[in-house]
C-alpha positions in Angstrom: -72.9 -28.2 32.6 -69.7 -30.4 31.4 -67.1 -29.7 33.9 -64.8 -28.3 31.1 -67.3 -26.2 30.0 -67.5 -24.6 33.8 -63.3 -24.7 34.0 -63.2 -23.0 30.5 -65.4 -20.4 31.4 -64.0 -19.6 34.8 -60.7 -19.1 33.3 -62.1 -16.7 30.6 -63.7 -14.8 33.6 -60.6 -14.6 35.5 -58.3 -13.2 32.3 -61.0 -10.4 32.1 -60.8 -9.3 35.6 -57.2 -9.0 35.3 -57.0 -7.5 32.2 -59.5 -5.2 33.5 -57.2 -4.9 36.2 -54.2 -3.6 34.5 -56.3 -1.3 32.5 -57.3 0.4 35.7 -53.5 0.7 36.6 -52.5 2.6 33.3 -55.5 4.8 33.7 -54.2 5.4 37.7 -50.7 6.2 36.1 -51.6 8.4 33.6 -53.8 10.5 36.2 -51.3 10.6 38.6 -48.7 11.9 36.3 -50.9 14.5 35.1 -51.6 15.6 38.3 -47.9 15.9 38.7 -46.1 19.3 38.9 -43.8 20.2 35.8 -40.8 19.4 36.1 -38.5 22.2 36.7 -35.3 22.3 34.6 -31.9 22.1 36.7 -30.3 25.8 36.6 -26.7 25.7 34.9 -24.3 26.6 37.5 -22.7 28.6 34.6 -23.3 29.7 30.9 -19.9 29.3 30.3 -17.5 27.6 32.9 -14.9 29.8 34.5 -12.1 28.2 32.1 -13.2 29.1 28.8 -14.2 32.4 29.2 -10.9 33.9 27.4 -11.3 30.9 25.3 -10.7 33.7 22.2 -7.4 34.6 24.1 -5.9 31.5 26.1 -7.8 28.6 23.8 -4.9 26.5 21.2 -7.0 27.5 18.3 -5.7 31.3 18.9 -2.5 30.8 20.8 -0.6 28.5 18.7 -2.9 27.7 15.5 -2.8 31.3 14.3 0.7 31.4 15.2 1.7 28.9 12.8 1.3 31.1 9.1 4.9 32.6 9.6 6.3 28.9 10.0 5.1 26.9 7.0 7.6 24.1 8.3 5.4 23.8 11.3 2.5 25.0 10.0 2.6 21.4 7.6 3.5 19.6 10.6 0.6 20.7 12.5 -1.8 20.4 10.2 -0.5 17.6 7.8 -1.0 20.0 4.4 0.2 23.5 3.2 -1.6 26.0 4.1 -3.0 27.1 0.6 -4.3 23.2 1.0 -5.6 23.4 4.3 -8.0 26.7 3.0 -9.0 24.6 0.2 -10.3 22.0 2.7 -12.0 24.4 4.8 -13.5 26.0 2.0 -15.3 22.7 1.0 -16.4 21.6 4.2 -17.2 25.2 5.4 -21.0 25.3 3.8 -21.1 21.5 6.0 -20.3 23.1 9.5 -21.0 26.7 9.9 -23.8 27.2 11.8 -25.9 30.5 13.2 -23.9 32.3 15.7 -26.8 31.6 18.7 -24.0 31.8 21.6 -21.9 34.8 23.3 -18.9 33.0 21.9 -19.7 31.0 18.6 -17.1 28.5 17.7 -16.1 29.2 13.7 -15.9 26.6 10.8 -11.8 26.8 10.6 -11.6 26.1 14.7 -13.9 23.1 14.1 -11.6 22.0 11.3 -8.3 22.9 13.5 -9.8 20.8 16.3 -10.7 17.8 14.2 -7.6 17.9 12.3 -5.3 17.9 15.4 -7.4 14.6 16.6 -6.6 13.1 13.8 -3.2 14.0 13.3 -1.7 13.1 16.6 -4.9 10.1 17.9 -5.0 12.8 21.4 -8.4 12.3 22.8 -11.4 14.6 22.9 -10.5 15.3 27.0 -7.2 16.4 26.1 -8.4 18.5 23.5 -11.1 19.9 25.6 -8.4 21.7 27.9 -6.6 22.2 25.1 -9.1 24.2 23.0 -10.9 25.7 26.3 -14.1 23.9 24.8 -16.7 21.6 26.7 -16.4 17.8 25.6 -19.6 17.1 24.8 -19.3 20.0 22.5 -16.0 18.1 21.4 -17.4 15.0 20.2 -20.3 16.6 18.7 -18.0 18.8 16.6 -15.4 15.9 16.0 -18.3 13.8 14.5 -19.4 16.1 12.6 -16.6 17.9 11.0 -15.4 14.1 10.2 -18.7 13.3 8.4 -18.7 16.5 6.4 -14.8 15.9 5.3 -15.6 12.7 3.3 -19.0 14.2 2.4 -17.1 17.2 0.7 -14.1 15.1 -0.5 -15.3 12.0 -2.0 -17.0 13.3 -5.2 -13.9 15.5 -6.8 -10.9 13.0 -5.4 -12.3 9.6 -4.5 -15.3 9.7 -7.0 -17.8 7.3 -7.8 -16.7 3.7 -9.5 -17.3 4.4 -13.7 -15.6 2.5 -16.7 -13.5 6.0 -17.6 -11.8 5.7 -13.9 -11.5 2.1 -14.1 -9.3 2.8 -17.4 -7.3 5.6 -15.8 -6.2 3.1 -13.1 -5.2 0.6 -15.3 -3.3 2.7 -17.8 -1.3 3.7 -14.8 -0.9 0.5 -13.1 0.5 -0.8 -16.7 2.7 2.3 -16.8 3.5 2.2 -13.0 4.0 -1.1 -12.1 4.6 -2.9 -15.7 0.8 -4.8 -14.6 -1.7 -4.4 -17.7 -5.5 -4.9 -16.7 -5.4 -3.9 -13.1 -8.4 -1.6 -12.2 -6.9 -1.3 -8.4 -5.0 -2.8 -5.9 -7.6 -4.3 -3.7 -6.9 -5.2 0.3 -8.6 -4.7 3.9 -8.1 -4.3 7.5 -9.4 -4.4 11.0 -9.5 -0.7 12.6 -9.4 -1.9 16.2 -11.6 0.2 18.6 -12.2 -0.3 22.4 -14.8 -2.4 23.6 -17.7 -0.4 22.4 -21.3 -1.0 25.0 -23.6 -3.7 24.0 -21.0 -4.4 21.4 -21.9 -7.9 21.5 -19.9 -10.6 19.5 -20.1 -9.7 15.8 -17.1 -7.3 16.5 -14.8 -9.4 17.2 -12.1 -10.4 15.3 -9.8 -13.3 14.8 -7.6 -11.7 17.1 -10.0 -11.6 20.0 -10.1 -7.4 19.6 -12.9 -5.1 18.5 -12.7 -4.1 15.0 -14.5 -2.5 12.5 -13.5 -3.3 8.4 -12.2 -1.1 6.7 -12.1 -2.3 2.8 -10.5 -0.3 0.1 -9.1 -0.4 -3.6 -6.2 1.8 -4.2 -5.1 3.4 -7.6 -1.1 3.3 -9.0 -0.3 6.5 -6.4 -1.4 5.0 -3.4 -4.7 7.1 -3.1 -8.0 5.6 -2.8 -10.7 4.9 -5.7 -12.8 3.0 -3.2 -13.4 2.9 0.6 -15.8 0.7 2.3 -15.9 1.3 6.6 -18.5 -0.8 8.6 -17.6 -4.3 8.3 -18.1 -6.5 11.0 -15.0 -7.4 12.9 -15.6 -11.3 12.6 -15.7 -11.2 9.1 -13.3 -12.6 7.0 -11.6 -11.5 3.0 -14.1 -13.1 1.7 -17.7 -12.1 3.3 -15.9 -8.6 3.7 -16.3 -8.2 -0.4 -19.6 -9.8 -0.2 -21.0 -7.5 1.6 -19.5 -4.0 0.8 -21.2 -2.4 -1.9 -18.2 -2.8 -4.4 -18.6 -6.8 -4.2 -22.8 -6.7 -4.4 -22.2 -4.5 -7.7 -19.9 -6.9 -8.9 -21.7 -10.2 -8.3 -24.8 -8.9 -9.8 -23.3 -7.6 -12.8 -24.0 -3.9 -12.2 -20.1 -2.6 -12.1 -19.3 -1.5 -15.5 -15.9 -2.4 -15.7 -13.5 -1.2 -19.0 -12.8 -4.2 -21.7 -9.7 -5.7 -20.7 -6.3 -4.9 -23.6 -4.9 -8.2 -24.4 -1.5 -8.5 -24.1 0.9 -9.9 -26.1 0.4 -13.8 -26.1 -0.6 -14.0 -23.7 5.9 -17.7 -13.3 6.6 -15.1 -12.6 4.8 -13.8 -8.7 7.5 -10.6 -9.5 5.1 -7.8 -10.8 1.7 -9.2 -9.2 4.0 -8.6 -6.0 4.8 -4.6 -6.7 0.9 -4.4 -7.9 0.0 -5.9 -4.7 2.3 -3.2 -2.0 0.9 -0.7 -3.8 -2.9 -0.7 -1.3 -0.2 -1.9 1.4 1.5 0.8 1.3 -1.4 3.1 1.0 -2.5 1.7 4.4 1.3 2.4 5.5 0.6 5.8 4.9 -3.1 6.4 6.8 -1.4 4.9 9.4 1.6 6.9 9.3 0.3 10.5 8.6 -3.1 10.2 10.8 -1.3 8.9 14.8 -5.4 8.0 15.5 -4.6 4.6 14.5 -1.6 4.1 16.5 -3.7 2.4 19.2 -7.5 0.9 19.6 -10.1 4.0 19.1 -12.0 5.1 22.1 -15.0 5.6 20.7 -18.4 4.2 19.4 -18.1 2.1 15.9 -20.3 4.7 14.1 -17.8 7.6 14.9 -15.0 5.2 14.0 -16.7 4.5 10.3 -16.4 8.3 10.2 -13.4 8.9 10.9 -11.8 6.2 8.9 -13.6 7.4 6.0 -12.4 11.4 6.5 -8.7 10.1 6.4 -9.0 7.9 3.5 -10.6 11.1 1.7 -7.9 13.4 3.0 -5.1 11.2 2.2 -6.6 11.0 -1.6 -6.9 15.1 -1.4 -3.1 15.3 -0.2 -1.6 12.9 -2.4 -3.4 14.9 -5.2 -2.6 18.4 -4.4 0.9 17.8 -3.8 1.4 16.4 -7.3 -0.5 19.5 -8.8 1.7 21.6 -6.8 5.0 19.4 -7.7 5.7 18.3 -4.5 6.0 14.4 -2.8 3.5 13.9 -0.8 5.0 10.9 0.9 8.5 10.2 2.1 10.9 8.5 -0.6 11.9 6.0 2.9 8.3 5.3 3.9 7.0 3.0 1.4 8.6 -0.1 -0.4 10.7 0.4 -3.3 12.9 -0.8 -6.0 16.6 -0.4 -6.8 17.7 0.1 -10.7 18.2 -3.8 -10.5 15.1 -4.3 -9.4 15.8 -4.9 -5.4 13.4 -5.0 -2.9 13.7 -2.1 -0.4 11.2 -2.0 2.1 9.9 0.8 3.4 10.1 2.2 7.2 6.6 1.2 7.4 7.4 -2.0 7.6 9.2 -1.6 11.7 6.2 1.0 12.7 2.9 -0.5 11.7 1.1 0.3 14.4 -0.7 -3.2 15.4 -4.3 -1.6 15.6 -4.7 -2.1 11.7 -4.7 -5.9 11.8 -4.6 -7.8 7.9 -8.3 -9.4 7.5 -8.1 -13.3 7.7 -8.1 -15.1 4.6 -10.4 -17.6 3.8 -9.6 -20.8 2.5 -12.3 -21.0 -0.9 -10.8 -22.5 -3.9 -10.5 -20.1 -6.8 -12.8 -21.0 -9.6 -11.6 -22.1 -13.1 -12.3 -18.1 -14.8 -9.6 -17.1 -12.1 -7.3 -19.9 -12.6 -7.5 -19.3 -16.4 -6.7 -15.5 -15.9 -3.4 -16.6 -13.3 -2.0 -18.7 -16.1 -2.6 -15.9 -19.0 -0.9 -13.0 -17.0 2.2 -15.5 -15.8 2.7 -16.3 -19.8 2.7 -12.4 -20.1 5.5 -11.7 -17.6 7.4 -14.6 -18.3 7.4 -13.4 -21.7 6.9 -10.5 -23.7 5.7 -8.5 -20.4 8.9 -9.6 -18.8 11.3 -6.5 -17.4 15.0 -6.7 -17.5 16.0 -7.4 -13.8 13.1 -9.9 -12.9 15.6 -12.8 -13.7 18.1 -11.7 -11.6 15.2 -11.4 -8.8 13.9 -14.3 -9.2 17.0 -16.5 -9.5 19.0 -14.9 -7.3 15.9 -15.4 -4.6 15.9 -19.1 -5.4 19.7 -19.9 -5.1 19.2 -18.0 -1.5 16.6 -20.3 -0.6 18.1 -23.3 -2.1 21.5 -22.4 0.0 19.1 -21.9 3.4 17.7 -25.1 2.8 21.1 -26.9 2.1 22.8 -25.3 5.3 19.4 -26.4 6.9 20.1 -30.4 6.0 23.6 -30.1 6.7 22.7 -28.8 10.4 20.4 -31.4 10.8 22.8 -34.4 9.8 25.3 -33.1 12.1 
């Protein structure tokens, strides 16, 4: 026989021993297992521990939350809403989060709202509300995931709503009547939610910054609520593949948003009403921020729960902002957001000192704009500089040019001295 015949055929004998081998292992295993005793299930020390047993008598929900309806001062301060809006919110995410009472003491559908709201409202963590509430943590979490999920799920069709040319038109009609900007759809803008180091994170969620983040993408309407919210981004990501990749961007590029035909202003540089267009999705961020303390710092918790959260205050904000106009009241303080004098003065708004630094801006990226886009700059600054101009923009504009010309002149004389 040819010597590599014989070598071949050795080694073809010696892979079918072992693989004969290792089949007699598994067979071992599974006959030992099955041999095996069943496993007996560790007794529970207690049904309910020791500390929540006069949960319905010691537990927040009872001994302050219930308190609250005689103080609607407090009460709003608790909760961030009236309490005619917080029963409206609990009947809509009610039918989400009730569940079969299967235990001695069944936690109800407005506790799981109190509990979620007070995380959200003051960024205290699921231990501290576990003492707090006289409820286990794992039964924490699983209630604070939930209740956020079901929020946005029960919020987003009647306030947020689905992207359709009759919205698209109501936004621009009130941009133009707003902000004196015809043709705007939305104020568009992103940010990095920063988290903690989440496990197995790896390195797609990490930002520019060096942080974990997850991207939160959203287009804002004239009164600073949202039209449309977009959580999940990669932290790494910048502006640009942030809108490629939310759903918002693929509709676009593919030609599947139906978007309202655009008015055509009068003939159709001034930066002066693209500027108040653009605060008005900064200050909507301002506000999240400001209202809901969980983004004060980096999140302790896993990027899924984050995406949910994020998305339950975006809806909630919306729901607010709308309520209070129905009722006639402000949702947001006068000295929170940026403003304008009669002459048209900037006045920015306390936001501005307290951003917290979790909410990072998204990096820009450096792509030239295309010729479309260049076209549409040049039309809009013929419109303001003319016939779309307001009375005070002059002033503005001149009076922040001499300043700069005067910093620049002191700057030269300082430097020939």
């Amino acid at each position: 026989m040819d010597p590599r015949s014989t070598l071949t055929a050795l080694l073809l004998i010696y892979r079918l021993r072992l693989l004969n081998l290792q089949r007699r292992k598994v067979e071992l295993k599974r006959l030992q297992a099955l041999s095996r005793p069943p496993r007996q299930r560790k007794a529970r020390r207690w049904y309910v521990r020791p500390r929540s047993l006069n949960r319905g008598e010691t537990g927040e929900y009872i001994r302050r939350a219930k308190t609250f309806e005689t103080d609607p001062e407090y009460y709003k301060e608790y909760f961030r809403m009236t309490e005619p809006q917080f029963k409206l919110l609990l009947k809509l995410v009610t039918p989400l989060i009730l569940h079969d009472p299967t235990h001695i003491q069944p936690i109800t559908a407005e506790e799981r709202l109190v509990l979620t709201l007070r995380i959200l409202a003051t960024g205290i963590s699921q231990t501290a509300d576990t003492h707090s509430f006289a409820i286990c943590q794992t039964t924490v979490g699983n209630i604070f995931k939930e209740t956020t999920k079901a929020i946005y799920t029960a919020l987003k069709d009647a306030y947020i709503g689905e992207p359709s040319k009759d919205r698209w038109q109501q936004n621009a009609e009130s941009f133009e009547a707003m902000w004196n900007f015809p043709n705007c759809i939305g104020a568009i803008d992103g940010k990095h939610v920063q988290i903690k180091k989440p496990k197995n994170g790896g390195s797609k969620g990490i930002n520019y910054k060096g942080t974990h983040s997850v991207v939160l993408m959203a287009v804002a309407r004239a009164d600073h609520t949202f039209v449309y919210v977009d959580v999940g981004g990669f932290g790494r990501q910048s502006d640009g593949g942030t809108w490629q990749n939310c759903t918002l961007g693929r509709a676009f590029s593919d030609g599947e948003l139906v978007l309202p035909t655009a008015r055509k202003p009068p003939l159709c540089a001034k930066k002066l009403p693209l500027s108040r267009a653009r605060r008005v999705v900064e200050n909507a961020f301002s506000i999240l921020a400001a209202k809901w303390e969980i983004f004060r710092g980096p999140i302790a918790l896993e990027p899924q729960q984050v995406i949910y959260l994020t998305l339950a205050c975006c809806a909630l904000q919306t729901f607010l902002i709308t309520e209070n106009a129905k009722a006639g009241d402000n949702y947001i303080s006068p000295t929170l957001v940026d403003s304008g004098a009669a002459d048209g003065t900037f006045v920015p708004g306390s936001w501005r000192k307290t951003m917290p630094a979790s909410m990072i801006p998204l990096r820009v990226s450096g792509n030239r704009a295309g010729r479309a886009a260049i076209k549409t700059r040049e039309d809009f600054s013929e419109h303001f500089s003319t016939h779309g101009s307001v009375p005070w923009q002059d002033n503005m504009v001149f009076g922040l040019l001499n300043k700069r010309l005067y910093q620049d002149s002191n700057k030269l004389k300082h430097h020939e001295n």
